[in-house]
Structure formats: C-alpha cells, structure tokens
N, C-alpha and C positions, 0 to 999 in steps of 0.2 A: 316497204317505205314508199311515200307517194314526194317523188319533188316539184316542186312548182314554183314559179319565176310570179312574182306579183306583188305592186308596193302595198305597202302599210295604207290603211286611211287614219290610223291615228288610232283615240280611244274608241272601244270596240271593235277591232282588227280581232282580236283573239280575245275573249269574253272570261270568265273565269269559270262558267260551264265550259267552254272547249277545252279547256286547260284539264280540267277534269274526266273528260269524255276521251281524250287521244294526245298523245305526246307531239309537240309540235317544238322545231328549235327555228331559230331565224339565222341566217349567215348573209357575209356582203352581196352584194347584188343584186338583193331583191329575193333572194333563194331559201325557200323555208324545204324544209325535210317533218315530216306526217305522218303519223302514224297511218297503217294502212289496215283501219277496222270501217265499220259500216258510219261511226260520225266524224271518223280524219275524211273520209272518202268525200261526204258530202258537205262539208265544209270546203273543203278544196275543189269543189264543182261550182260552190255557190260564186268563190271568187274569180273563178272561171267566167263564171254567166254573167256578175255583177260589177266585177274590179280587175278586168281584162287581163287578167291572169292566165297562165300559161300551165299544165299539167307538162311536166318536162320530163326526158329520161338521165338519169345518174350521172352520164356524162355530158350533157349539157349542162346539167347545173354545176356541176365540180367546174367547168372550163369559165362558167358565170362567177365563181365565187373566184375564178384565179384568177380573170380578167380583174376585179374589183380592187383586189389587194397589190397588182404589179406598181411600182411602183409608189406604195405607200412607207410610211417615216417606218414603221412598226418591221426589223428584219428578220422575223420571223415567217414561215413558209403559209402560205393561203391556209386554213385548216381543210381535212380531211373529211368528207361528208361519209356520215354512217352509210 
C-alpha cells in the first residue's frame, strides 16, 4: 500500500480509469491509502509533483486520520488504515 497526505482538487482528483487501474480509499485528513502496482504508484507521484502531496509512511497517516477525527460529534474510534 502507498499512503499519501494530499487534498482533493475536486472533479477529476481520481478519474474513473484510476478507479479501474488501482484500488484507492480516501479517509479524514487528507489521507488516501493506494494500491501499490505500477498506475497507484504513478498517480500518487503525479500528486506529489502537481498537488503538493505528500507520499507518507503508515504511521503517519494513521496519526493524520486521528488527529482529523479527535474531537468530532461521531463517538466512534478514528478507522483503522489497511
């Protein structure tokens, strides 16, 4: 899996060929989780280069998506990154 810290720009963020090409989920904080084959890889390089994104490791982005949720109405626990 590749994570990576980087917001949306909206319609065309994720395409419905990338959807098709590599398993991608979104969670709070900006923190997407990627499949990690040859088009999650360069997709998530592209946002890198072009949408100041960040390639992060596991536990950074788990501590991203727990920061996002502290304190929210929802008492439920942050979710759990694959």
């Amino acid at each position: 899996m590749i994570y990576l810290n980087a917001t949306s720009t909206g319609k065309g963020f994720i395409t419905t060929i990338d959807r098709l090409r590599f398993s991608i989920s979104g969670y709070p904080g900006d923190t997407w989780v990627i499949e990690d084959n040859r088009y999650g890889r360069q997709w998530a390089e592209e946002q890198v280069r072009f949408n100041e994104g960040q390639i992060i490791e596991k536990s950074e982005a788990q501590a991203l998506t727990n920061s996002a949720c502290e304190g929210s109405v929802d008492p439920l626990s942050p979710p759990e990154l694959p």
